[in-house]
Every structure is written in C-alpha cells, then in structure tokens.
C-alpha positions in Angstrom: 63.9 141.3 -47.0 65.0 142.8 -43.5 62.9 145.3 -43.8 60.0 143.7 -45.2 60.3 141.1 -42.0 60.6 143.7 -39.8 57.2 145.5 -41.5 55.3 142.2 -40.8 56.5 141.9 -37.3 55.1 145.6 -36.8 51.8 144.6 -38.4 51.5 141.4 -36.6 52.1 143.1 -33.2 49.8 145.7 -34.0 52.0 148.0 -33.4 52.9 146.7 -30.1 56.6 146.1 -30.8 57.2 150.5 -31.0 56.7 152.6 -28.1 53.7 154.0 -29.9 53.0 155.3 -26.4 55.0 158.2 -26.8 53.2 159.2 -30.2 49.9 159.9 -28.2 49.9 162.8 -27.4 50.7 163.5 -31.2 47.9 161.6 -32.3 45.1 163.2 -29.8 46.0 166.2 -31.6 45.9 165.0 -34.6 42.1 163.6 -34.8 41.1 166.7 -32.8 42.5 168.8 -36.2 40.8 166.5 -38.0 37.4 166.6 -36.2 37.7 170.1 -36.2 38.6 170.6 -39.6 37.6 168.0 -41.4 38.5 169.3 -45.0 42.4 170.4 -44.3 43.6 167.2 -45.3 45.0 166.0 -41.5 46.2 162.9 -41.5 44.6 159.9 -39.8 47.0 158.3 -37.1 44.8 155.9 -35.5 45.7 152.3 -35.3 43.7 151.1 -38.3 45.3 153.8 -40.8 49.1 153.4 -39.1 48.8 149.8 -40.0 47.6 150.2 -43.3 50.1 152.5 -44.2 52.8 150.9 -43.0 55.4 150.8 -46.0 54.7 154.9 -46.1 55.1 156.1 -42.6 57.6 153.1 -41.4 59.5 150.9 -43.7 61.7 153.8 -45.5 63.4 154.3 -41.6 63.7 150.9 -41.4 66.7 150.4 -44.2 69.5 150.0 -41.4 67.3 147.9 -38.7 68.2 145.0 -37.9 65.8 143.3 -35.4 63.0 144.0 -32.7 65.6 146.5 -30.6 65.7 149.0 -33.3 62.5 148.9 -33.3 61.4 149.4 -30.4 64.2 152.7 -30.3 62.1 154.2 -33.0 60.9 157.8 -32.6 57.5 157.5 -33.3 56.5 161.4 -32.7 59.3 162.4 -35.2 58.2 159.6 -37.7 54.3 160.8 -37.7 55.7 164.4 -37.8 57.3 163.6 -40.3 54.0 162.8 -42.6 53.3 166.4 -42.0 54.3 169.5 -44.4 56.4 172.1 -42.5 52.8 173.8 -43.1 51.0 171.7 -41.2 53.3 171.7 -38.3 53.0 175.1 -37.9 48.8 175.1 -38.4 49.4 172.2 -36.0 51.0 174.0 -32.9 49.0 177.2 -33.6 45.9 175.5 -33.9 46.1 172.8 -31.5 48.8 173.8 -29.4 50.3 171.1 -27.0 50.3 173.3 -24.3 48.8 176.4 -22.5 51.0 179.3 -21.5 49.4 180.6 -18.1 49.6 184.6 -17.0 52.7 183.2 -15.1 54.9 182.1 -17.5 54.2 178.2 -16.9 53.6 176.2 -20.0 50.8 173.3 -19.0 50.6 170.5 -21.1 47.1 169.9 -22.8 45.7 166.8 -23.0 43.4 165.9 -26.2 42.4 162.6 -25.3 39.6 163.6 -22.8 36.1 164.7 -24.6 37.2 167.9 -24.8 40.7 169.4 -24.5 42.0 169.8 -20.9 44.8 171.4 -18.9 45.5 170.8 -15.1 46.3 173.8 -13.6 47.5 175.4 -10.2 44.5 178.3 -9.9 47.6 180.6 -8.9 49.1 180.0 -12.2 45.8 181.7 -13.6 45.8 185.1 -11.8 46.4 187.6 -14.2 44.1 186.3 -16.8 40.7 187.8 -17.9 39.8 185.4 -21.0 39.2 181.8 -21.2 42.0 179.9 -23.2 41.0 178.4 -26.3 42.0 176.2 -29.5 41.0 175.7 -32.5 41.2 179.5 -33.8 39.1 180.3 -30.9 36.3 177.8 -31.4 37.0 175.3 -28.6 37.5 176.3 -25.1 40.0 174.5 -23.1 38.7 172.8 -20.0 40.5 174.3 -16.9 41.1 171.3 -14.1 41.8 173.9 -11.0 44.5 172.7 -8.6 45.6 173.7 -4.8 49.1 174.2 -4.2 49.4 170.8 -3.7 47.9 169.7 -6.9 44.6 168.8 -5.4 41.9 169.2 -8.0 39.5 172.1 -6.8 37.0 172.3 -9.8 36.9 172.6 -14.0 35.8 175.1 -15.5 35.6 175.9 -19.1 34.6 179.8 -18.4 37.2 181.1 -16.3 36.1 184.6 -16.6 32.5 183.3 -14.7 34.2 181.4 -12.3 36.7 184.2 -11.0 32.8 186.2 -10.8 31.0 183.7 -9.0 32.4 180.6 -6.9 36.1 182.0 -6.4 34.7 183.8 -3.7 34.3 180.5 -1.6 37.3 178.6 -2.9 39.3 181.5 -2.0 38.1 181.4 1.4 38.6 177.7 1.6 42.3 177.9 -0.2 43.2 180.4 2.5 42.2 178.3 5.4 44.2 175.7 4.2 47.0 177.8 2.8 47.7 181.0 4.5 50.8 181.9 3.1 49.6 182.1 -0.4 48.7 185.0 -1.7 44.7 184.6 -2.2 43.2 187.6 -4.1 39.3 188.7 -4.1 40.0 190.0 -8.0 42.6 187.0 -9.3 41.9 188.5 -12.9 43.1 191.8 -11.9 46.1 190.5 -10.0 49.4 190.7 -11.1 50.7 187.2 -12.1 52.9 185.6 -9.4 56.1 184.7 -11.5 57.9 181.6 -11.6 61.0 183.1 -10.4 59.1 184.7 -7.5 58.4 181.7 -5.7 
C-alpha cells in the first residue's frame, strides 16, 4: 500500500517530488540514441513514458520508502541506468559519450539538450588536435563553443580543422592582446598540447 501511495504521489507530481533534475543529462543522451538510432531499442525517458511506466522503472526501489524524503533522495540516473543492459551502457558511453577528452587531457562535459550536441571549451584545451570531435560513430559532429581564458565565449564551430585554417588568425591576434602570457600559436593543430599539470 506504501508503495502504491508513494507511486501516485510521483504520478500526481509529475514527477516533481524526485530530483529528476539530476537525470537530464542521462535523458538528453538518451533521445539523442534514440533519434540517431531509431531501431536499437533505446529507451524513451521523457516525462510522458517515465510516468507511464512508473511500477517498472520506480515502484520495485520503492519497497523500504516510507514518505516524500525518500523520495526525493532517489538516484534517478542510477534508476534509468538501470533500465539499460550492461550492453547498452557501454553502446551508450561509446556512442554518445557524456564528455569530450580534449588534446590536453581535460574531459568537457557535453551537453545533448541544445539542437545539436555541444561542448564549452577553453580554445587552449584544443591545441594539438587536427580533427573535429564527433558522436554517434562519427555521424554527428560536436559543436565547439570556443572560450578565452577566462571563459568568455569567442565563437562555435563545428569544423575545427577550418577554423584553425581561416579565422584563428584574428582571434589569435585578439587573444594575444588581451592575454600575453598565454602561449598563442599561428599552427594550434600542430602544437603540442599544453598539459593540465603544466599550468
């Protein structure tokens, strides 16, 4: 009966009462596998499906709950992981990774809830690389939000290769104007990744 209560209190709330917050990240990933592949049997985590499925994804960690505080402690990414096959978590994070490793060792959190997936990134943390990041098994490029040292967004690109070749040239010159005691090179693909620990 608890748990039945404490099913309709989640479907009343419309999922307000969890901190389904925390699952979005999760869930942006999660329609873009299923957008981009449409067959592989992804599940559907938007609010519609979560609430008709309630007594699948919820009620069976709901056996020692006991009011509104438990609920609201629920891990919400671990219980929608949980819907997944240790297959699919693995296609999951090598398909649509949840975050870009740059030339420098920096891991940059993607985010999947734009129209296409985008990563904020210090330019710096891009020397070293020739090709454009992508997802989906290449298919999908990942939109590059450029950022000054200070996180100021500079630009986005989603062909870094073509940038480095055409307007780096001024943005280099502006970047070292503002910031002369970065190191500002004329070939940033051919540089040699400045690494975390250098700095």
């Amino acid at each position: 009966d608890t748990v039945a209560a404490l099913v309709d209190r989640v479907r009343s709330t419309r999922l307000g009462v969890l901190d389904i917050g925390s699952a979005d990240g999760l869930r942006s990933r999660l329609a873009f596998a299923r957008a981009q592949f449409p067959d592989d049997g992804w599940p559907d985590t938007g609010d519609a499906a979560l609430l008709a499925t309630l007594d699948d994804w919820l009620a069976p960690y709901l056996v020692r709950a006991t009011g509104r505080a438990d609920l609201a402690r629920l891990d919400v990414p671990m219980l929608l992981s949980n819907q997944l096959s240790w297959d699919q978590q693995s296609t999951l994070t090598e398909l649509v990774p949840a975050t870009l490793r740059t030339a420098t060792g920096r891991e940059v959190p993607i985010d999947y809830g734009r129209d296409r997936p985008t990563a904020s990134v210090r330019v710096q943390d891009l020397f070293g690389m020739r090709e454009h990041p992508t997802v989906a098994n290449g298919r999908v490029p990942v939109a590059l939000e450029l950022l000054s040292p200070a996180d100021r967004p500079l630009q986005i690109t989603s062909d870094l290769p073509g940038f480095w070749a055409g307007t780096w040239a001024e943005v280099r010159k502006e970047m070292a104007g503002r910031y002369p005691k970065h190191h500002w090179p004329i070939d940033p693909a051919a540089a040699p990744p400045k690494r975390m620990k250098d700095r």
